[in-house]
N, C-alpha and C positions, 0 to 999 in steps of 0.2 A: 617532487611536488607533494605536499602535504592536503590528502580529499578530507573537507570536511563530510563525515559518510552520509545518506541518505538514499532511504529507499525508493523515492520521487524524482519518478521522472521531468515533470512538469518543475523541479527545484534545481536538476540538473542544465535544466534547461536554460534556466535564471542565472545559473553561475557565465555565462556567455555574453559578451558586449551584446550591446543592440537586444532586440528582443529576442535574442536566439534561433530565431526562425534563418538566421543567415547560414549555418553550421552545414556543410556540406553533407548531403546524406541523411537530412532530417528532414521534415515538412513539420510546421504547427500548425494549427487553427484553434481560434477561441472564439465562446459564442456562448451569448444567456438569451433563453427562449424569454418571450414576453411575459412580463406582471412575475416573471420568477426572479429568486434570490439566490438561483445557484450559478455561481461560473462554469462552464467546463471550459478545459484545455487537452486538444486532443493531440499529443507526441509520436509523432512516426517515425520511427528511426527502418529507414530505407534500405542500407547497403550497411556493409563490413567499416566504410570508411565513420557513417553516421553511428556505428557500434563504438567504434572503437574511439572517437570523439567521446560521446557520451556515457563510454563505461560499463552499458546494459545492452541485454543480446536486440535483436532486430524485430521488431515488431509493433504492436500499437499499445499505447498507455492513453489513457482517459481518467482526465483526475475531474471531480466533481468538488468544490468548493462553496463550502455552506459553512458561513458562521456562525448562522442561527441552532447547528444542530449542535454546542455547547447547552444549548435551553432545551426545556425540558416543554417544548411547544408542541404538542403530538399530532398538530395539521402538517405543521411543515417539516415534520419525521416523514409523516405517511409519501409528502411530496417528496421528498429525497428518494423513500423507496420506490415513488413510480419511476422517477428517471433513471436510478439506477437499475431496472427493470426494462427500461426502454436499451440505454446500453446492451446490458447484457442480450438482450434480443436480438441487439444490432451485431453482437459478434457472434453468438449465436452462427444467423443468419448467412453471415461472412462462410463461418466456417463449414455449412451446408454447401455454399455455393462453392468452394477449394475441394469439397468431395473431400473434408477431413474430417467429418460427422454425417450420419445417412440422413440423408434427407427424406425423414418423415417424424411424424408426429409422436410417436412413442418411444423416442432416444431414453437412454437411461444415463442418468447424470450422478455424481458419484460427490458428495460434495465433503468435503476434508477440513476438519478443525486446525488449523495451527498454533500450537504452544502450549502452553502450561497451566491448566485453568488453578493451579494455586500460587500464581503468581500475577497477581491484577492486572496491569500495562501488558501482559503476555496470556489472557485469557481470553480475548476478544471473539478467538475461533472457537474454543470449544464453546464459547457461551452459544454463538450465533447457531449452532449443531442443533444444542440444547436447545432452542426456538423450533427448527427445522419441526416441522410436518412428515416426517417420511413413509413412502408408499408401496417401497420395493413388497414389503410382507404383506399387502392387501392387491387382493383381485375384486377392485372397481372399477378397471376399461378407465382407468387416468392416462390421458395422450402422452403424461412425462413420467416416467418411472424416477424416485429419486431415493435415491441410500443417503447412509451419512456416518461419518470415522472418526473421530477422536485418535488418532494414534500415538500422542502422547510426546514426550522428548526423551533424548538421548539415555538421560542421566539416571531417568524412571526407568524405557524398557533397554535399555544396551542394543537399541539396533536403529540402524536410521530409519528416519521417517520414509523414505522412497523403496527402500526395503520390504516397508511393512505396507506401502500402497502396490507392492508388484506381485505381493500375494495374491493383497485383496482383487484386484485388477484380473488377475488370472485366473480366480475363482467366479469372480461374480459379472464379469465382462461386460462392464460400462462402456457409453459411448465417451463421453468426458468428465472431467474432473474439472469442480471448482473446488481453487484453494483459498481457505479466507486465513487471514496474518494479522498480525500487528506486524506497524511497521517503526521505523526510526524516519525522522523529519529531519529538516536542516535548522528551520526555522520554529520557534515557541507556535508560533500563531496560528501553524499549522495542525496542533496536536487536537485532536478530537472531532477537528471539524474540516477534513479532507478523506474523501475517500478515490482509493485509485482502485483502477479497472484495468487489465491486461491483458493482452493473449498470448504472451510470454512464459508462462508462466510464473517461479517461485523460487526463490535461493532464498529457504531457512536461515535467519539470523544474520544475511549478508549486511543490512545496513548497521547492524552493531558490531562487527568484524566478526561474528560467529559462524563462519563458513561451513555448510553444509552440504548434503547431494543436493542436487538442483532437483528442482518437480517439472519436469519437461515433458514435452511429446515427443524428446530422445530420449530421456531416461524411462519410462511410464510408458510411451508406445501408444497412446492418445496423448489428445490436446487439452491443454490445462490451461482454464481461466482463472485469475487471480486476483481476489479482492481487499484490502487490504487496507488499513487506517491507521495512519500515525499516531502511537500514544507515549511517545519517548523521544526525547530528543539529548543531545550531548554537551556537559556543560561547556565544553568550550566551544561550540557553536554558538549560543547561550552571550557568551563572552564575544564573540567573534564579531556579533549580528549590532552590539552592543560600543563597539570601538569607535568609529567615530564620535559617537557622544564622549566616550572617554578623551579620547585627542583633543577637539574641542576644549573638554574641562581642564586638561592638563594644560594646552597653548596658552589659555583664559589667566593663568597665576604663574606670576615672575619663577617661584622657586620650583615651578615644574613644564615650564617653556620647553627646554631642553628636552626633552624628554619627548612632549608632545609633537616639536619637531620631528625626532627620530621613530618614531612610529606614524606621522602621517606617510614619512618618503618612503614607507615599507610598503612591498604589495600585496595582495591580499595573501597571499600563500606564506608570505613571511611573517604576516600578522599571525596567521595562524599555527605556524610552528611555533614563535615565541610564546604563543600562550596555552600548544602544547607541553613545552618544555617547561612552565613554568606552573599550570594546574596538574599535571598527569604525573610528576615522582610525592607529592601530596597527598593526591587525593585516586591515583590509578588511572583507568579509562571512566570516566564517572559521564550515569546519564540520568536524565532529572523527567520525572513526569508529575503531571497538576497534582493538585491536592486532593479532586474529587474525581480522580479517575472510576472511581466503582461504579460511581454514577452514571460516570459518559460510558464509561464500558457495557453497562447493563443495556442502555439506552440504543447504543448503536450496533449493537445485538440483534438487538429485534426490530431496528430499522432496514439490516442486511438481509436479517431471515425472510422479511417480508417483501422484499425487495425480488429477493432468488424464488419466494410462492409467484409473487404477480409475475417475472417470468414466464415460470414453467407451467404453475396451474394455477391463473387468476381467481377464481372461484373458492381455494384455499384460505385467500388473505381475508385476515382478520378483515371486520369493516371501519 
């Protein structure tokens, strides 16, 4: 079987007949709060069986869905960032009540840049750092102490990323860790204007096959929330999402019938090899992001940053 990859759960979800909600060992729900323009879909994957269906470990994913946040509209920025505030409260929350965070008001939260900020589509986290407000170095009686890490990638410091958080971890004794990523999509449509939430944590680079240490509360020893937005997607997803119209236009003219034939009776997994096999000794593993990514990147920075203040310390966020 040939995965088209993706770091979205709520797209794994989609690769499945029916609305996937039937997949053994998973639960959906979806639901938009009134007069709002964001979807959420909230993915629980249950048991080992709903793991191992779906690919990713066992836990909860919350994808929020906003198309308007491509626009440079800064009411309905700030609205993204209250709900993804409310989220993140809600697991928060969760994780006070499992006794996997102390339940009280002055938890110290440790929050982690992921990727390469000289690399656009892969700066997302250290920009959103760069926004962060941090408090750890002030004595103000703030209920949430919060840090914040940059650690960089492989290629810069020769050490892994999970490495360099078991230091910090050990030294400065956080109660959790949010990780924020860019991610890989399946789908174009998704790029920019999807944000997933998880209590999962983190596999560095897994939706581009760049397999890394996992950011876990097995590896790390606390619980890591995971925030994360697609700005990359892979051309032959790209191609993939795009086939039918192809077929179509092939079956449409005599001297390429044939042809359109022999690719409607493929299934999708053989659509998708063949147009591995026939983009990837070309062009490599090739992945494509918008044109104005600097832009969305800058923008959903300081949508996340402001997002993680109305969390932990309301009174922080910009107005």
């Amino acid at each position: 079987m040939f995965e088209i990859r993706t770091d979205l759960a709520v797209e794994e979800k989609e690769s499945f007949p029916g609305r996937g909600g039937e997949v053994k060992g998973v639960s959906l729900r979806e639901w938009r709060k009134a007069f709002s323009k964001i979807k959420l879909t909230e993915v629980s994957i249950l048991d080992e069986q709903g793991s191992k269906a779906m690919g990713k470990p066992k836990g909860t994913y919350v994808t929020m869905e906003a198309k308007c946040l491509a626009k440079g509209d800064e009411d309905y920025h700030r609205e993204v960032a209250a709900e993804l505030a409310v989220q993140l409260k809600r697991m928060v929350k969760e994780l006070k009540k499992q006794k996997k965070v102390p339940d009280r008001k002055d938890i110290h939260v440790l929050a982690v840049g992921l990727g390469n900020p000289s690399v656009t589509p892969d700066s997302l986290g250290p920009k959103v750092i760069g926004n962060l407000q941090v408090n750890r170095n002030m004595d103000e009686g703030e209920d949430t102490v919060l840090s914040g890490i940059v650690p960089g990638v492989m290629a810069q410091t020769g050490m892994e990323t999970a490495e360099i958080l078991k230091g910090i971890i050990h030294e400065t004794r956080p109660d959790l860790v949010i990780a924020i990523d860019a991610l890989a999509a399946r789908s174009i449509r998704r790029l920019g204007t999807t944000i997933q939430l998880t209590d999962t944590g983190i596999h560095p680079g897994s939706g581009v096959g760049n397999h890394r240490h996992s950011l876990t509360v097995k590896s790390l020893g606390i619980p890591v929330l995971a925030v994360g937005v697609p700005t990359v997607v892979g051309a032959a997803a790209i191609v993939h999402d795009t086939i039918a119209s192809l077929i179509g236009t092939l079956a449409s003219h005599m001297e390429t019938r044939e042809m359109g034939g022999f690719l409607e009776h493929l299934d999708p997994d053989e659509q998708y090899q063949l147009i591995c096999e026939l983009l990837e000794p070309e062009f490599g593993t090739l992945y494509v992001t918008p044109p104005d990514i600097d832009q969305t990147v800058k923008r959903l920075s300081y949508t996340i940053s402001e997002g993680i203040h109305m969390a932990f310390y309301p009174h922080f966020a910009t107005s």
